[in-house]
C-alpha positions as a Markdown table, in Angstrom:
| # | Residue | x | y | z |
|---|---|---|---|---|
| 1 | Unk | 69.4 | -15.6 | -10.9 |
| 2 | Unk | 71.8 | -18.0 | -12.5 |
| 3 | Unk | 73.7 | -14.9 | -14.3 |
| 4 | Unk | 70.4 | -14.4 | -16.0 |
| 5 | Unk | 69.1 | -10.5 | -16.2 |
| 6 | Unk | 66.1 | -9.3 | -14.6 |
| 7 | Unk | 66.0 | -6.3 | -16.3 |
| 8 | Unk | 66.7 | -7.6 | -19.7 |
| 9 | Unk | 63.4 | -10.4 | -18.9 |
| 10 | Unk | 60.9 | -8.0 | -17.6 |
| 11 | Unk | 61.8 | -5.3 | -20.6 |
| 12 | Unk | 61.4 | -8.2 | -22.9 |
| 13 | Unk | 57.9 | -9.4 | -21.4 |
| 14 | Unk | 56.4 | -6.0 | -21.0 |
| 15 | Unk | 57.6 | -5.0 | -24.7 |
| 16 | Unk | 56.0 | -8.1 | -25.8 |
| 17 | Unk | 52.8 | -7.5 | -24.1 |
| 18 | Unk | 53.2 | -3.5 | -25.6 |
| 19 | Unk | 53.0 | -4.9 | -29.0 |
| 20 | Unk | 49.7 | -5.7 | -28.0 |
| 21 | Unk | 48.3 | -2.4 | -27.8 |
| 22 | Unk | 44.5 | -3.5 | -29.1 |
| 23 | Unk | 44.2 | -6.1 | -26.8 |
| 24 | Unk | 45.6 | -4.2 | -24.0 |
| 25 | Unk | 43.1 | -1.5 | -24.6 |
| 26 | Unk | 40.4 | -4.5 | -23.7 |
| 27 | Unk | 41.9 | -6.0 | -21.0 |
| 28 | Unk | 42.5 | -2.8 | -19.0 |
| 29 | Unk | 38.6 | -1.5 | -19.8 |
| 30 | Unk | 37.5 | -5.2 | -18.4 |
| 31 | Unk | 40.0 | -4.3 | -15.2 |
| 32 | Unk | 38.7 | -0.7 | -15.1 |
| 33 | Unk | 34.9 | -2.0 | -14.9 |
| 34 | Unk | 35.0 | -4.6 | -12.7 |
| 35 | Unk | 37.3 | -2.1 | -10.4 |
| 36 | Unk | 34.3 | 0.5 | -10.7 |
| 37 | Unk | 32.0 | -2.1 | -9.9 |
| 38 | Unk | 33.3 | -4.0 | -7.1 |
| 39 | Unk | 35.0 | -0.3 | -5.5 |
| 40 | Unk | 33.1 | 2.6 | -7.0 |
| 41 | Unk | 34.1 | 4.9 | -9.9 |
| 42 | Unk | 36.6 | 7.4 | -8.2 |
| 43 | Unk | 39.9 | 6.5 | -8.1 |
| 44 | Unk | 41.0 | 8.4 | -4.8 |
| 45 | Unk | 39.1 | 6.4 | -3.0 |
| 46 | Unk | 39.7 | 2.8 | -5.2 |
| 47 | Unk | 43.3 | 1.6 | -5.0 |
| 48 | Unk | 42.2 | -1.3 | -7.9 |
| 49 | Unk | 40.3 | 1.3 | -10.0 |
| 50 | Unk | 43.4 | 3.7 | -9.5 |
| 51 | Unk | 45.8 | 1.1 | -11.2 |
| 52 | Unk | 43.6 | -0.1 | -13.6 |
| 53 | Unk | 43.5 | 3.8 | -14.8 |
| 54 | Unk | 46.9 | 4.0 | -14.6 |
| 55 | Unk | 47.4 | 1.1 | -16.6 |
| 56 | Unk | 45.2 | 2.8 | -19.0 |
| 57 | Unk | 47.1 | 5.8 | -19.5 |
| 58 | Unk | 50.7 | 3.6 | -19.8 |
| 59 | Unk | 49.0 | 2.7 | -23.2 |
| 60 | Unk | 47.7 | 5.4 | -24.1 |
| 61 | Unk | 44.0 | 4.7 | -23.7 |
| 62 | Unk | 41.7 | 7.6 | -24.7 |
| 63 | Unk | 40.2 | 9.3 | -21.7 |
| 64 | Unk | 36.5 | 8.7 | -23.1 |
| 65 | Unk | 37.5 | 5.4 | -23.3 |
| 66 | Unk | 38.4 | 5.4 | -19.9 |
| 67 | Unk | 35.1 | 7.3 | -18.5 |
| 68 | Unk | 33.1 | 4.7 | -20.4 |
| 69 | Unk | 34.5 | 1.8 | -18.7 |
| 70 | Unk | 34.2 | 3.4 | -15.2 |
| 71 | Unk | 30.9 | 4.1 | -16.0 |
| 72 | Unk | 30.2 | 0.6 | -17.0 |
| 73 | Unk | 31.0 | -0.2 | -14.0 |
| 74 | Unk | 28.9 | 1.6 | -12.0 |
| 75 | Unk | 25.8 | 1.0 | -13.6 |
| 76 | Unk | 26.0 | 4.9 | -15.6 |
| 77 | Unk | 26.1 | 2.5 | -19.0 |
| 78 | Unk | 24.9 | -1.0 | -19.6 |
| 79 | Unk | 28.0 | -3.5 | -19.9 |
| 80 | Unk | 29.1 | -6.9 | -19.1 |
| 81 | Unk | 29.3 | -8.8 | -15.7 |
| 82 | Unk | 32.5 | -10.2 | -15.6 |
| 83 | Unk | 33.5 | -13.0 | -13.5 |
| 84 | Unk | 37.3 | -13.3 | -12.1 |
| 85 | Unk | 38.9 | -16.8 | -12.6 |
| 86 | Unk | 42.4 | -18.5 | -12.7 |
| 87 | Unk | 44.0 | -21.6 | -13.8 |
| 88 | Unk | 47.1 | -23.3 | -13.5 |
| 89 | Unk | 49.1 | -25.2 | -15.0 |
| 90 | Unk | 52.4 | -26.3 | -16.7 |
| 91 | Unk | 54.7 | -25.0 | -19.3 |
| 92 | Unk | 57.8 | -26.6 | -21.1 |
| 93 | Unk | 60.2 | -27.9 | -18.9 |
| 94 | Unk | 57.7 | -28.1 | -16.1 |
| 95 | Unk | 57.9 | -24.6 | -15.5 |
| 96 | Unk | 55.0 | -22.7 | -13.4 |
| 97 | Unk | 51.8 | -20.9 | -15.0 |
| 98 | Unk | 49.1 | -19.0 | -13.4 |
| 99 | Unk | 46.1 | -17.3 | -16.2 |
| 100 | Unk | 44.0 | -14.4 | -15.0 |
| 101 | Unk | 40.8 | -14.3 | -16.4 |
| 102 | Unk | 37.9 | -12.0 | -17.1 |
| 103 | Unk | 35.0 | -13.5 | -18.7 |
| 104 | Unk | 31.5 | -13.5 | -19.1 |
| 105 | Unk | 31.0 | -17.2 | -20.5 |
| 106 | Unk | 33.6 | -19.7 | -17.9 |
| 107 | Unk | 33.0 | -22.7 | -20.6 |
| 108 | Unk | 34.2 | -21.0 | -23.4 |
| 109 | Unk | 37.4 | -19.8 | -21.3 |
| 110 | Unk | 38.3 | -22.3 | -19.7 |
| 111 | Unk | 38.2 | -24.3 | -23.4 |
| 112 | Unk | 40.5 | -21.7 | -25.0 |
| 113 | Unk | 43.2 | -21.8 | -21.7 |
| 114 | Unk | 42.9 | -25.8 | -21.7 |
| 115 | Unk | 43.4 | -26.0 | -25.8 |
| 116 | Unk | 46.5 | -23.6 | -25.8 |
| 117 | Unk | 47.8 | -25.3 | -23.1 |
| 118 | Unk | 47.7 | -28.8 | -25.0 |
| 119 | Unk | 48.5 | -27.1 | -28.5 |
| 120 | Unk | 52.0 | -25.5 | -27.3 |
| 121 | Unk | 54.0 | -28.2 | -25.4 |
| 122 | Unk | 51.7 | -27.4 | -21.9 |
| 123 | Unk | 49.6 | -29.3 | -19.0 |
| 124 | Unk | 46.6 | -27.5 | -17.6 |
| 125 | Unk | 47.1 | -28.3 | -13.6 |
| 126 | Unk | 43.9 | -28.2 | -10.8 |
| 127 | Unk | 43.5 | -25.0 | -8.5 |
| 128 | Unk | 46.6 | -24.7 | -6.6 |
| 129 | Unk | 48.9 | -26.8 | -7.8 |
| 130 | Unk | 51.5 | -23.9 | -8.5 |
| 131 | Unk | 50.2 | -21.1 | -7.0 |
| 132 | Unk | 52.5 | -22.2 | -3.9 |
| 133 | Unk | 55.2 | -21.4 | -5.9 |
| 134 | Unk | 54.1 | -17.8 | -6.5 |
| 135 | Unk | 53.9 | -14.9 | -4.0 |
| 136 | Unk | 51.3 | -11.7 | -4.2 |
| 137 | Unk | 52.9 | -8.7 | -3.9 |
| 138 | Unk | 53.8 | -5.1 | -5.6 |
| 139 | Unk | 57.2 | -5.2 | -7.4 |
| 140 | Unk | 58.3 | -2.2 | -8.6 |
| 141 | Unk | 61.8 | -2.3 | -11.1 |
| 142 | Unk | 64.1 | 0.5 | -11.4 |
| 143 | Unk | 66.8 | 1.0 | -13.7 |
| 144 | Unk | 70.1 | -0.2 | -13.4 |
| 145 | Unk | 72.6 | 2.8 | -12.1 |
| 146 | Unk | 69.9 | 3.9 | -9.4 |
| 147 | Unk | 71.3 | 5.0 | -6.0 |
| 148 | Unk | 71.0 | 2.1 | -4.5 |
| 149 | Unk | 71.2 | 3.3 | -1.1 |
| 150 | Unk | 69.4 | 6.2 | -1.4 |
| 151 | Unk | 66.5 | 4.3 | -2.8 |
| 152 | Unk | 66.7 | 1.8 | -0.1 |
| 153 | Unk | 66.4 | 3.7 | 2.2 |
| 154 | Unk | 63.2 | 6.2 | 0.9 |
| 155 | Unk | 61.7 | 2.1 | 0.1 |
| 156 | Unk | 62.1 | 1.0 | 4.1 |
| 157 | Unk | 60.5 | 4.4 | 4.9 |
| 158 | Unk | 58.0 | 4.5 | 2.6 |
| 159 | Unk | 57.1 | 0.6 | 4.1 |
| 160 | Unk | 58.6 | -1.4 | 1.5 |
| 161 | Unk | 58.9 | -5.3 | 2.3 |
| 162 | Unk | 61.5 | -5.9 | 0.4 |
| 163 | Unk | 64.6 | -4.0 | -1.5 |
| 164 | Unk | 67.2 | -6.1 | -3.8 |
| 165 | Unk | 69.4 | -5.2 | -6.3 |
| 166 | Unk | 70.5 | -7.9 | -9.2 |
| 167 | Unk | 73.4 | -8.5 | -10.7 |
| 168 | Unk | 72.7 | -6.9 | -13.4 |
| 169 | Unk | 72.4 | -3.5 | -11.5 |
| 170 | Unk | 68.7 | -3.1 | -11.4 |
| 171 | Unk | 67.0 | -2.9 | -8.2 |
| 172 | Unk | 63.5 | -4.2 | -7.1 |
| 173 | Unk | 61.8 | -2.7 | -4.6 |
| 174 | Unk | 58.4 | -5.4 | -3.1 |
| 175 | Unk | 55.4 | -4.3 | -1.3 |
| 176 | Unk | 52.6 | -5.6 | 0.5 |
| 177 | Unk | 49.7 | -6.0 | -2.2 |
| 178 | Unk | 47.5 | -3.1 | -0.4 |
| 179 | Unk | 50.5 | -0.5 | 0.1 |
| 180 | Unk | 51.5 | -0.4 | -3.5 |
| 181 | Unk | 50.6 | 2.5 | -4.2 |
| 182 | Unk | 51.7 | 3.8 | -0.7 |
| 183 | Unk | 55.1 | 3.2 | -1.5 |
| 184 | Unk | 55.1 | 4.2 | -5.2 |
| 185 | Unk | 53.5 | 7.4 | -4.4 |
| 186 | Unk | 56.2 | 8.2 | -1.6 |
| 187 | Unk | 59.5 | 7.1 | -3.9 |
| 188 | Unk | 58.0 | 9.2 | -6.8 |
| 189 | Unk | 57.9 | 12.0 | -4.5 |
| 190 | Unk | 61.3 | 10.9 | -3.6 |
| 191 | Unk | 62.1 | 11.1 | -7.4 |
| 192 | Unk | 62.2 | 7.5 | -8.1 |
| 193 | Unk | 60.2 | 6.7 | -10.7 |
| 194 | Unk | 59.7 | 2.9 | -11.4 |
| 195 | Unk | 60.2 | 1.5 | -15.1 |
| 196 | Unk | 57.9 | -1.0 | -14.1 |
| 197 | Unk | 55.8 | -1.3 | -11.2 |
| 198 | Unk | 52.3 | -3.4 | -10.7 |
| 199 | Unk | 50.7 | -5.7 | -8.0 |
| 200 | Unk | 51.6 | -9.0 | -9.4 |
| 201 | Unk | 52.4 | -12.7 | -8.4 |
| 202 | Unk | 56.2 | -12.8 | -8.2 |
| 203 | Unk | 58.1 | -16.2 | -8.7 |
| 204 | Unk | 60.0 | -17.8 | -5.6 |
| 205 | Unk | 62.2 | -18.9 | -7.7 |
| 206 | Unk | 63.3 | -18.7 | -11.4 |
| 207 | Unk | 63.3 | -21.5 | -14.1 |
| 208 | Unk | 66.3 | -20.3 | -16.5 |
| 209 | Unk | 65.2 | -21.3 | -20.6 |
| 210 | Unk | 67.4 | -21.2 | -23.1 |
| 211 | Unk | 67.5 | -22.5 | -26.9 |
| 212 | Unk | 64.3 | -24.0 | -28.2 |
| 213 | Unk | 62.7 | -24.6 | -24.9 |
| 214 | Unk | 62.9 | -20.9 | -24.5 |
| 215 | Unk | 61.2 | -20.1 | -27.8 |
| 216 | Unk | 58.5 | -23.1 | -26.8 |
| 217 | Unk | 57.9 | -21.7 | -23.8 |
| 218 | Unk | 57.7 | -18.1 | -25.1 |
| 219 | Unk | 55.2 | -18.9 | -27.6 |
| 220 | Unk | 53.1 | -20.9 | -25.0 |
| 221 | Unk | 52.8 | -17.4 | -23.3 |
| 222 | Unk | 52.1 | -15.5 | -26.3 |
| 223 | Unk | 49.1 | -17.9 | -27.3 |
| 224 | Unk | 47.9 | -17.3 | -24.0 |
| 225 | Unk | 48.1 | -13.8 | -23.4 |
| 226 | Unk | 46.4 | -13.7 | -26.8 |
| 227 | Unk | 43.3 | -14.6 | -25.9 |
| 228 | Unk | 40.2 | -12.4 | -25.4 |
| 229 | Unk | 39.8 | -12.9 | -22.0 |
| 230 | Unk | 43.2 | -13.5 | -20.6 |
| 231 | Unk | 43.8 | -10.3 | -18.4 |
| 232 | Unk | 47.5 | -11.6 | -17.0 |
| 233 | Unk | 49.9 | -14.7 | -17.1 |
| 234 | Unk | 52.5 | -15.3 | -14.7 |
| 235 | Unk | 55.2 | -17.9 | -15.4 |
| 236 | Unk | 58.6 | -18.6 | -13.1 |
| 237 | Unk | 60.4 | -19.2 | -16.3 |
| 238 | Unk | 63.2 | -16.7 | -17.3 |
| 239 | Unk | 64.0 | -17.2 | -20.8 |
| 240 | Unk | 66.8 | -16.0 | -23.0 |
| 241 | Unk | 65.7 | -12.8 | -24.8 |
């Protein structure tokens, strides 16, 4: 990781995105009904709808909240049909981006992903033409001064992929997309509780920013994450906190 942290970049982005709290509380009610209403409203039996409620509750989400965007979901209360999209594209330096969308108008979204791109220093790419560089998967991140080998091995057992610890002491523990909660279920048990832990598209390999092109870049992602329905960006750049 080029002597860059992990740790230090994922706390950063997720406090970033904390900050956020209104907008989070309407991105995760978009994920919660279009989890309901692609899987049903009862979480044991929907993995999706089970994160998307977890999710809830990491911001603090009322429950009636909640129950309403379930029941949106299932029909129980009239809402909005959401369609699933994602674009590509470019940041500063060349570095990777990948927007998740919810919408229910593709014109207007796609117009507000295109023009933030353009406005902040970015390139708005076709279908695909980073996506290579990304792989799906659950990542969960524990705290530097874990047992390492402890955890490693409740992670192998449990059906973890993938267990790796960084220089800067933290170790991340990757799943198959499906077996996420699987494996975070069974190292909880275990008492390992993840700091951060989510099905996401994880980088290949790490752009390190620095300077101005780190502040660029940062504020590329903060204008995109911004918008109204943006649900998640992913970028391989690791910038200096």
């Amino acid at each position: 990781m080029a002597g860059h942290s992990k740790w230090a970049n994922i706390q950063h982005r997720k406090g970033r995105q904390d900050e956020k709290r209104g907008a989070a509380f309407s991105r995760v009610a978009k994920e919660i009904t279009v989890a309901a209403r692609m899987g049903g409203g009862d979480p044991t039996f929907n993995p999706r709808l089970r994160m998307a409620v977890d999710k809830a509750k990491g911001v603090n989400m009322p429950k009636d909240k909640i129950d309403n965007a379930i029941k949106k979901g299932t029909g129980e209360l009239e809402g909005v049909d959401y369609v699933e999209i994602r674009y590509e594209g470019y940041g500063i330096a060349g570095a990777a981006i990948m927007v998740d969308c919810l919408t229910d108008n593709k014109t207007r979204t796609v117009a507000e992903v295109r023009h933030a791109f353009t406005k902040y220093g970015g390139n708005m790419g076709t279908d695909g033409c980073v996506a290579f560089q990304f792989k799906h998967c659950g990542q969960l991140l524990f705290a530097p001064g874990t047992d390492e080998a402890a955890l490693m091995d409740a992670a192998i057992e449990a059906g973890a992929d993938d267990v790796m610890t960084h220089d800067d002491g933290s170790i991340e523990v990757l799943t198959p997309p499906n077996d996420f909660l699987t494996v975070k279920d069974a190292l909880a048990a275990a008492q390992f509780t993840a700091e951060f832990g989510d099905v996401t598209m994880r980088p290949e390999a790490e752009i390190d920013l620095a300077g101005d092109d780190a502040a660029r870049m940062q504020r590329l992602l903060d204008v995109l994450e911004s918008l109204d329905d943006v649900q998640a960006v992913y970028t391989n750049a690791a910038l200096d906190a």
